[in-house]
LOVEXSE-251832 format. One record per residue: x, y, z of N, C-alpha, C in turn; residue in one letter. Coordinates in pm, whole numbers, padded with zeros to 5 digits, always signed. Layout:
BEGIN
XYZXYZXYZa;...
% end
This chain:
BEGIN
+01754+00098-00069+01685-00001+00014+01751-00139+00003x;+01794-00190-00082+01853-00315-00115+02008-00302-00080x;+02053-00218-00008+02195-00224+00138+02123-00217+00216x;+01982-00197+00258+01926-00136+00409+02029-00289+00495x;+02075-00224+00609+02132-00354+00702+02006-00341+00760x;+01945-00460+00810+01858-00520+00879+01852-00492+01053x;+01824-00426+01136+01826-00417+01267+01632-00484+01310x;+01664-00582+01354+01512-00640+01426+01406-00583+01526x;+01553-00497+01590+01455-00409+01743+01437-00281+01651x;+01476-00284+01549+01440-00121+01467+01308-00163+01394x;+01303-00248+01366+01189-00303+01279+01060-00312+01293x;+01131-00400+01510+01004-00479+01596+00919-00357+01642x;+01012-00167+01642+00996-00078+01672+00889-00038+01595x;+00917+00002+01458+00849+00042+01385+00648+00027+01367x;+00700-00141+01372+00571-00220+01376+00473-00203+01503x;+00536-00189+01605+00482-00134+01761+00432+00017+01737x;+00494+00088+01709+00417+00198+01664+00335+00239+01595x;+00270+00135+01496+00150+00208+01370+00081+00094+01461x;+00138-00005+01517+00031-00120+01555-00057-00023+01708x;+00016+00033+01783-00032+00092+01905-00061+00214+01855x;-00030+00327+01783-00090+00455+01755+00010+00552+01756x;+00096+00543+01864+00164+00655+01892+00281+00583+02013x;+00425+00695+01974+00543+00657+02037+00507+00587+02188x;+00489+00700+02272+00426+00580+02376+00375+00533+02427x;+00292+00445+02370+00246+00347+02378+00279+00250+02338x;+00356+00250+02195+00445+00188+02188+00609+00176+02253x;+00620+00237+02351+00695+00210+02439+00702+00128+02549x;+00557+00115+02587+00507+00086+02674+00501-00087+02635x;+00457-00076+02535+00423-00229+02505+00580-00297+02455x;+00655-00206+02463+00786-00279+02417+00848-00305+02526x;+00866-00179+02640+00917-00180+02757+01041-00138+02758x;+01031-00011+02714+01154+00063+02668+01114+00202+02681x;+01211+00305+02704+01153+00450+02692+01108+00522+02543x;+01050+00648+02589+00981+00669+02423+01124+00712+02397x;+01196+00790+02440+01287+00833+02389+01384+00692+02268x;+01340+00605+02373+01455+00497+02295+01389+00445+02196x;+01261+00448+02182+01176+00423+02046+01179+00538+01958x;+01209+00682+02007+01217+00780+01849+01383+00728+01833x;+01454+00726+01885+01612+00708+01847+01586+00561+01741x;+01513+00410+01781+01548+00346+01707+01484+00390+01539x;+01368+00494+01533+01278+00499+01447+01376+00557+01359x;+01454+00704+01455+01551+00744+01319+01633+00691+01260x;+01713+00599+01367+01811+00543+01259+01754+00475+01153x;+01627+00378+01187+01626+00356+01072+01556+00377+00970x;+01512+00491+00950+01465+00589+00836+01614+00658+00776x;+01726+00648+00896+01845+00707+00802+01859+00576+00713x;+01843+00500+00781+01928+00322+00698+01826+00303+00562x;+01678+00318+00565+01612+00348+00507+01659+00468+00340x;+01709+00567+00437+01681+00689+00349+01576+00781+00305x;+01461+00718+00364+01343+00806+00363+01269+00780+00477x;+01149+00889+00470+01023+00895+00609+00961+00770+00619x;+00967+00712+00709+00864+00567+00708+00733+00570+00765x;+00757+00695+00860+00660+00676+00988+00603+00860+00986x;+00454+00883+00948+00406+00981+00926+00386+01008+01147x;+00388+01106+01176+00385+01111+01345+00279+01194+01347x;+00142+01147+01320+00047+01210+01392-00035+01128+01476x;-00116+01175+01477-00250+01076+01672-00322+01046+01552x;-00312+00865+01495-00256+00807+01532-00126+00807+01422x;-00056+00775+01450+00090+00737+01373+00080+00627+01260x;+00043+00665+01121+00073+00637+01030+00188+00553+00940x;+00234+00457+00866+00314+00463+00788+00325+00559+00664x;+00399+00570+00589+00412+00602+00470+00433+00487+00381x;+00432+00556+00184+00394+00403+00152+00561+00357+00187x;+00692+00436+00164+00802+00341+00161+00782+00264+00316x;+00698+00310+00436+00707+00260+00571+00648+00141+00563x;+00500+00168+00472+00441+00047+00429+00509-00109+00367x;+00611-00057+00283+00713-00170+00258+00757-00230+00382x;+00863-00164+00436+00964-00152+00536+00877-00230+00609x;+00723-00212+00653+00646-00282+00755+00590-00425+00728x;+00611-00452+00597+00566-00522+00539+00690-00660+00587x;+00813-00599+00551+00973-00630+00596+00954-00724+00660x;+00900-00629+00815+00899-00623+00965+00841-00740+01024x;+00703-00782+00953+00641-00844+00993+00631-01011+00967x;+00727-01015+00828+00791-01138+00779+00884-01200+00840x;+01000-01068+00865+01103-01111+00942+01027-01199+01074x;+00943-01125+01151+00868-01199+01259+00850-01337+01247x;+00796-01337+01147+00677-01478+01126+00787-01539+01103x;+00912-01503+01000+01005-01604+01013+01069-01638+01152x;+01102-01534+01195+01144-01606+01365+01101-01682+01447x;+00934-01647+01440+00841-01726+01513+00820-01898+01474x;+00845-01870+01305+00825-02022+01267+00932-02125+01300x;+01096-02031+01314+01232-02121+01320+01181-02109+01476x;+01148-02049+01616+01148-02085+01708+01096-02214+01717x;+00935-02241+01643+00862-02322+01710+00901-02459+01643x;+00979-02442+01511+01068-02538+01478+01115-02621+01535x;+01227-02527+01565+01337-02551+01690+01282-02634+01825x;+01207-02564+01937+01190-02603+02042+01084-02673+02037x;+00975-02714+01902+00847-02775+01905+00753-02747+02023x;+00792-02630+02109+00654-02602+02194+00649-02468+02156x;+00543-02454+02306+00511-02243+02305+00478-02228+02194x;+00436-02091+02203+00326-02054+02134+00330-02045+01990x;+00164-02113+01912+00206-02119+01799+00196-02016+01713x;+00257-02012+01589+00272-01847+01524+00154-01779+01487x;+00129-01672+01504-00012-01619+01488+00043-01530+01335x;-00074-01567+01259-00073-01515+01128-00247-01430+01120x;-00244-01334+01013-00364-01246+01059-00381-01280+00877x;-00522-01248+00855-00592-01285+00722-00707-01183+00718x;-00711-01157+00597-00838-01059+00583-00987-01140+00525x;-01084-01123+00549-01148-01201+00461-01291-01111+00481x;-01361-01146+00341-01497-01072+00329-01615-01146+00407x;-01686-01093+00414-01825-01101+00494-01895-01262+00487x;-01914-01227+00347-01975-01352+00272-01921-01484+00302x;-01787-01446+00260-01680-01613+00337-01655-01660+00419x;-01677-01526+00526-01645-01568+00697-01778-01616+00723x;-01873-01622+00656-02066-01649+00685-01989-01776+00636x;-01966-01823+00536-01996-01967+00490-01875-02097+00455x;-01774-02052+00398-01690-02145+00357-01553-02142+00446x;-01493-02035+00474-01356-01953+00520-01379-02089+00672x;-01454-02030+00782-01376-02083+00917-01412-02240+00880x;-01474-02338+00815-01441-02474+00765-01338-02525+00730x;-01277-02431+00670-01168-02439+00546-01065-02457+00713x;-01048-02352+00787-00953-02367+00848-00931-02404+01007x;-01058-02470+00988-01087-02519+01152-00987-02642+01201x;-00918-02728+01109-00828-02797+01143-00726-02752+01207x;-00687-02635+01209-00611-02553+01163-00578-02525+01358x;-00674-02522+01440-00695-02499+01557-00605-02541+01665x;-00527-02495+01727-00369-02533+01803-00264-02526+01724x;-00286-02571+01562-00127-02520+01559-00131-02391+01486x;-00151-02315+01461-00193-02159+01474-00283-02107+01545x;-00215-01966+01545-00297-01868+01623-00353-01760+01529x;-00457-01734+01444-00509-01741+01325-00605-01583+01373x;-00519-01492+01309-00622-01355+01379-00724-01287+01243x;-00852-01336+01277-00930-01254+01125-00989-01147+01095x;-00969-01100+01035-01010-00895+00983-01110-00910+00864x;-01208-00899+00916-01345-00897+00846-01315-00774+00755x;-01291-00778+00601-01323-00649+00606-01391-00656+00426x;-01392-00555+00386-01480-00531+00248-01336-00504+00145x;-01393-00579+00016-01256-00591-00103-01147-00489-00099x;-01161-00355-00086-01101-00245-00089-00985-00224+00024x;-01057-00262+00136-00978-00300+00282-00885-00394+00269x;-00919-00522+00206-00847-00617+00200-00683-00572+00144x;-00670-00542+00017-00563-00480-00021-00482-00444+00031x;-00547-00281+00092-00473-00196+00190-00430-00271+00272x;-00470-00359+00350-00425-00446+00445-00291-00527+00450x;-00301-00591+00301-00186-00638+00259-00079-00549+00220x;-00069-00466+00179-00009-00392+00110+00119-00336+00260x;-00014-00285+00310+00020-00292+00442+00103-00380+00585x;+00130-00492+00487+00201-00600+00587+00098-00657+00685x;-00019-00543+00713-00108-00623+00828-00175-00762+00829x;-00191-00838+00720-00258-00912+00690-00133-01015+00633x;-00090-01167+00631-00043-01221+00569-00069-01275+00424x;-00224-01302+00450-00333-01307+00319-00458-01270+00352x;-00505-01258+00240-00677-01206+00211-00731-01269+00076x;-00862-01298+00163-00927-01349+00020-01025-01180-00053x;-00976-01199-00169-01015-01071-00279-01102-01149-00364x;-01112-01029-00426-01207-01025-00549-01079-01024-00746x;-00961-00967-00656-00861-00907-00759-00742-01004-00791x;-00759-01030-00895-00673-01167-00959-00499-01079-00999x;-00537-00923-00961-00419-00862-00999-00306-00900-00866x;-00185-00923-00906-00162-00961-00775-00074-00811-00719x;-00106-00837-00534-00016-00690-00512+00125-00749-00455x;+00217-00606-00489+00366-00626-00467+00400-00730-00365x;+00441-00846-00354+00519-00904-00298+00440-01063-00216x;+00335-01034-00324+00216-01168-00313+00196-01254-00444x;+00176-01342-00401+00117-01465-00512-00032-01459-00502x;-00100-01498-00630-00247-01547-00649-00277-01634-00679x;-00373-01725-00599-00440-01823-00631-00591-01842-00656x;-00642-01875-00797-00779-01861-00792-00847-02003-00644x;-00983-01910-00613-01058-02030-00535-01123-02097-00608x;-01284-02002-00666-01405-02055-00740-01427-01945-00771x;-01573-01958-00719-01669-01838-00802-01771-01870-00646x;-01797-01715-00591-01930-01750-00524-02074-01724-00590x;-02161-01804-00613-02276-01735-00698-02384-01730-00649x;-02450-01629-00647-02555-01525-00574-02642-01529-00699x;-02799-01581-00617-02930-01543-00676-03028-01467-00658x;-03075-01395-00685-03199-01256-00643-03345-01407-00598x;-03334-01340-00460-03397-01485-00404-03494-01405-00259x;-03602-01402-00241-03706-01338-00137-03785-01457-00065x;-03846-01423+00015-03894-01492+00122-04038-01565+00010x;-04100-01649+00038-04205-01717+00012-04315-01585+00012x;-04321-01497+00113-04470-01443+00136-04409-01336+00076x;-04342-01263+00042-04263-01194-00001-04302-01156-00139x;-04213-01271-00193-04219-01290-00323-04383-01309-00391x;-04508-01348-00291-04627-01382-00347-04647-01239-00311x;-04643-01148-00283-04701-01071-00200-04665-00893-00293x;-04535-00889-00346-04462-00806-00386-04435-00865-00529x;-04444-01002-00577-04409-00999-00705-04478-01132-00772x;-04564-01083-00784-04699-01190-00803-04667-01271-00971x;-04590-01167-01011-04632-01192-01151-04470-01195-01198x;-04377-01206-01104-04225-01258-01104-04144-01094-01137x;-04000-01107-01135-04018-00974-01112-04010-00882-01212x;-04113-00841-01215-04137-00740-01402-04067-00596-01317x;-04048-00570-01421-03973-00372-01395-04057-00309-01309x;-04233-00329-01333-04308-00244-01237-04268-00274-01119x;-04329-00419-01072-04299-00476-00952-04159-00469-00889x;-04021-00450-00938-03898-00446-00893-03892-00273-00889x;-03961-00217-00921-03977-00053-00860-04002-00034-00776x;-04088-00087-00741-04143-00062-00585-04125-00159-00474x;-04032-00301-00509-04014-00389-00382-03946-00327-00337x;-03932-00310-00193-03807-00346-00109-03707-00393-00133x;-03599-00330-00131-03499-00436-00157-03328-00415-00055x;-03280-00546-00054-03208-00529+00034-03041-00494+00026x;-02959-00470+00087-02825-00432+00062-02742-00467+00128x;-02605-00493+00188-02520-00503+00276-02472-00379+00325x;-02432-00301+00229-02343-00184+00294-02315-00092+00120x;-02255+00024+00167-02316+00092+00039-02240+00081-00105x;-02116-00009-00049-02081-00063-00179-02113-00205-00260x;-02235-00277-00184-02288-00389-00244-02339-00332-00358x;-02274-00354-00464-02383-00358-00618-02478-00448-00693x;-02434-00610-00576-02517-00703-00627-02664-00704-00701x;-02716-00655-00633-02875-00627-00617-02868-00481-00713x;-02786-00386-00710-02809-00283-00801-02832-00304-00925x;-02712-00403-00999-02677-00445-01092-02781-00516-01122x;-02850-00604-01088-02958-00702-01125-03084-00612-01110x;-03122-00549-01054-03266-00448-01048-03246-00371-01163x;-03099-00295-01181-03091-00214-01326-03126-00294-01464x;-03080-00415-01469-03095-00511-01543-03257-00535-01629x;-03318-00507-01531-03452-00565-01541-03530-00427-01556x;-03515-00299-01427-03604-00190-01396-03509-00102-01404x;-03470-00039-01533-03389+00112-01559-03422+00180-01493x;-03322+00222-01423-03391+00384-01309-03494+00377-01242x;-03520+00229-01193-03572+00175-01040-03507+00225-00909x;-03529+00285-00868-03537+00308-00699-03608+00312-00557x;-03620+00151-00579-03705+00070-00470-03653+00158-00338x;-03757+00133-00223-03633+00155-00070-03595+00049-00062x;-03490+00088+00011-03366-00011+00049-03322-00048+00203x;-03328-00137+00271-03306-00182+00398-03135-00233+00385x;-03057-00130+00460-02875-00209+00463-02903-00256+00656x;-02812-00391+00587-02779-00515+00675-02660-00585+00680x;-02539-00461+00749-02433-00470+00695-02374-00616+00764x;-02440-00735+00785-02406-00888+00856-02414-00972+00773x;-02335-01092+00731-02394-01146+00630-02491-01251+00628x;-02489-01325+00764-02588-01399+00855-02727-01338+00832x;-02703-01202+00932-02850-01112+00905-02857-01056+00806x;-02803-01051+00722-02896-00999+00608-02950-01106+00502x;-02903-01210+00546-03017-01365+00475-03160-01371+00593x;-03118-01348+00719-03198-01376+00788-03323-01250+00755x;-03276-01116+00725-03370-00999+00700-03447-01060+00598x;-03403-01120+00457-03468-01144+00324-03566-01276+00393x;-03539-01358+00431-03615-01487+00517-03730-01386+00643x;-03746-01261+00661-03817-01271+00739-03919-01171+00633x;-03908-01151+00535-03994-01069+00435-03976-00905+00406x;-03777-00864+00494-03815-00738+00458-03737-00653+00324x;-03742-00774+00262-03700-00746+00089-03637-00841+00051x;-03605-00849-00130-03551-00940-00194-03374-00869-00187x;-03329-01003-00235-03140-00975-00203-03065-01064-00310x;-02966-01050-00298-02879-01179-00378-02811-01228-00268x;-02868-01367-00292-02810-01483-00152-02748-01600-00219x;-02630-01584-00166-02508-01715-00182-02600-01826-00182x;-02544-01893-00293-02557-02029-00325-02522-02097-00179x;-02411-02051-00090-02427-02194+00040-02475-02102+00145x;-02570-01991+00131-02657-01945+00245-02801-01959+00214x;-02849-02031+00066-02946-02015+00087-03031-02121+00177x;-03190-02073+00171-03262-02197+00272-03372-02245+00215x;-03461-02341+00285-03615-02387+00225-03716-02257+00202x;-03626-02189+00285-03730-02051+00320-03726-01981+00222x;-03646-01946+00131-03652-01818+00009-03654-01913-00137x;-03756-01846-00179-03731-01887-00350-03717-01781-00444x;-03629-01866-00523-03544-01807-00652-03671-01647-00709x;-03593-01571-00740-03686-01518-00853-03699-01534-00989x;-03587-01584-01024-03552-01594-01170-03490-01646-01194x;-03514-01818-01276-03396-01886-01318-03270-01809-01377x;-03187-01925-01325-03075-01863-01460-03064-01700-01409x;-03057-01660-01342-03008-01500-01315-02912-01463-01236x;-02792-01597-01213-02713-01578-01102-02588-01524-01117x;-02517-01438-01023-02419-01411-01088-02334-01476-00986x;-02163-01475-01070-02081-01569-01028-02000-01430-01007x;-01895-01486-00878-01846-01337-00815-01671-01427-00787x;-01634-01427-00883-01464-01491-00829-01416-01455-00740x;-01354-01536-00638-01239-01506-00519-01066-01563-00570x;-00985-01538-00485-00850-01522-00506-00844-01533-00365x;-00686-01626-00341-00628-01598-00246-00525-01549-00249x;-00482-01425-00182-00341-01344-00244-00286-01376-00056x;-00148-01414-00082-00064-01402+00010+00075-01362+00011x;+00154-01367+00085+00273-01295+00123+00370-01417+00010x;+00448-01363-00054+00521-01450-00151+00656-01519-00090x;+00642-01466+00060+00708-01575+00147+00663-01718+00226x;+00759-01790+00214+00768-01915+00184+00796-01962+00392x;+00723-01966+00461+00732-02080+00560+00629-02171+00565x;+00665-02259+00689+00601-02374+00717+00458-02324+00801x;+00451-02244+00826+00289-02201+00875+00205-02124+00797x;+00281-02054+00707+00210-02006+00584+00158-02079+00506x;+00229-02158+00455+00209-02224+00355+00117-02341+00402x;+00134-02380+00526+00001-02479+00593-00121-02400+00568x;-00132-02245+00592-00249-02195+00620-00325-02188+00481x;-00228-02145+00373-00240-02115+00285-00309-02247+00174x;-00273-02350+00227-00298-02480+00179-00456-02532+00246x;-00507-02516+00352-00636-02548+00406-00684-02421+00309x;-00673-02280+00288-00759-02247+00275-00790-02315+00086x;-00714-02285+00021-00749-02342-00115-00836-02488-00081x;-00800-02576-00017-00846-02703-00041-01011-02687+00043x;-01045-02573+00125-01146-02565+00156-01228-02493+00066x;-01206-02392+00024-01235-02315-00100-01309-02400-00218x;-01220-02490-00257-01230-02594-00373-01333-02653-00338x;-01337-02692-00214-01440-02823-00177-01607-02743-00176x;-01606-02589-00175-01758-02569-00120-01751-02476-00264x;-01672-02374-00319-01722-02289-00457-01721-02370-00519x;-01817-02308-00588-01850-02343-00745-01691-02300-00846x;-01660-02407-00936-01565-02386-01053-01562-02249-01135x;-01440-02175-01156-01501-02066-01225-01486-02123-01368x;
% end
C-alpha cells in the first residue's frame, strides 16, 4: 500500500460506488459507462493488491476498501480546500460529522452556526457505535464519541462531560414517588428510554431497585423524549442543558457525567481545522469540565 500510485478518477470511482450502492448508479452519477467504472475499480484493487469493494446490492467496502476510502475522501477535501483557496469563490467544501442525539438537541448546531456560508456542513445523527464505523469508514470527517480511544488515522480531543439527572415531571413525581424514589416506588414507575441501548436510566434504577422492571416508554428523539418526561409519561435522565421549570430532580447528587471527545481526520486543512476549532470552543463554552 505505501507504493499504491495514486489515480483520483480511481479513487473518485470507488467512493461513487459504496456512496450510490451499486456500479450503475454509480455510473450514472459520474457520467461514465458501468463498464468504465468496473475497469477503473480493478485497476485499482490491482494497485491496491487486495479486494476493496465487496459487489453485492448494496456494494460494500472491505476493511482494506475502508482505508483506501478513507484515502479517497481526503484526497477530495484536499482538492476542494486548494480550489476554494485558489479561486476564493464557488462552492464551499462540504465536510460530513457524526454526532449523537443529545448534542444535536443542545450544544453541537451553536457551536457551529457561525460556521454558515463558509461550509457546507452535512450531519449524521447517529448513536456511539455508528459514530466510529462512520469514521473508520472515511464517511464522516469527525464525530463527537463517547471513546477517548482514538481510531486509525484521527486525533482526540476531550470536550466536557454531559451530565444527566433522573428528573420527572412535577405531577409525576408527586404522584408515582411520593416518598422520593425508594426501590418500591422505582419498581413500578414508568420509566423512560431513548432507544435500546440507553443504559442511563438502567444503570440508576439498578442502583437503587435490584431487579426492578418498571414499563418502559422508548422515545428515540432527544427533544421528545424531555418533552414525554415533562408531560408525565415517566421519569428519565435529562441533560443538564435540556432541563426545564417543569421537571424536578429526584435525587440530589445522583448525576452522572457522560464524557464526549472530538475525534477527527488527522488531516490537516484549512476547513477542517476551522470546523474542528468552533466545535471545541463551543463544547467548552456549554459542558460541564470533566
Amino acid at each position: 500500500m505505501l507504493k499504491m500510485q495514486l489515480d483520483l478518477e480511481q479513487l473518485r470511482t470507488l467512493r461513487a460506488v459504496v456512496e450510490q450502492g451499486t456500479l450503475d448508479a454509480a455510473a450514472t452519477a459520474l457520467h461514465v459507462t458501468p463498464s468504465a467504472v468496473s475497469q477503473r475499480l480493478k485497476a485499482l484493487e490491482t494497485a491496491a493488491g487486495q479486494v476493496l469493494l465487496v459487489r453485492s446490492k448494496p456494494a460494500r467496502a472491505t476493511p482494506a476498501g475502508e482505508t483506501v476510502l478513507r484515502m479517497a475522501r481526503q484526497v477530495e477535501l484536499l482538492a476542494a480546500d486548494t480550489s476554494a483557496e485558489l479561486a476564493r469563490t464557488g462552492e464551499p467544501p462540504r465536510l460530513a460529522v457524526a454526532v449523537n442525539a443529545d448534542s444535536m438537541a443542545t450544544w453541537f448546531l451553536p457551536a457551529i452556526a457561525p460556521l454558515a456560508g463558509e461550509l457546507a456542513i452535512e450531519l449524521h445523527r447517529e448513536d456511539e457505535a455508528n459514530t466510529v464505523r462512520l469514521l473508520r469508514a472515511g464517511t464522516v470527517v469527525a464525530a463527537i464519541t463517547y471513546d477517548a480511544a482514538p481510531v486509525s488515522g484521527c486525533t482526540v480531543t476531550p470536550l466536557g462531560v454531559m451530565r444527566y439527572r433522573p428528573m420527572a415531571s412535577k405531577a409525576f413525581a408527586r404522584r408515582r414517588l411520593p416518598d422520593g424514589p425508594t426501590a418500591e416506588a422505582l419498581a413500578a414507575a414508568p420509566m423512560m428510554v431513548f432507544d435500546l441501548d440507553d443504559a442511563l436510566q438502567t444503570e440508576y434504577l439498578l442502583s437503587r431497585s435490584p431487579g426492578a422492571a418498571p414499563p418502559q416508554t422508548m422515545v428515540p428523539s432527544s427533544s421528545d423524549f424531555v418533552k414525554a418526561i415533562e408531560l408525565g409519561m415517566g421519569w428519565g435522565m435529562v441533560p443538564d442543558l435540556q432541563r426545564s421549570a417543569k421537571l424536578v430532580e429526584l435525587e440530589a447528587g445522583a448525576e452522572t457525567d457522560v464524557a464526549l471527545y472530538l475525534q477527527r481526520w488527522r488531516l490537516r486543512t484549512p476547513s477542517l481545522d476551522l470546523l474542528a476549532d468552533a466545535i471545541v470552543k463551543g463544547a467548552r463554552e456549554q459542558l460541564a469540565a470533566a
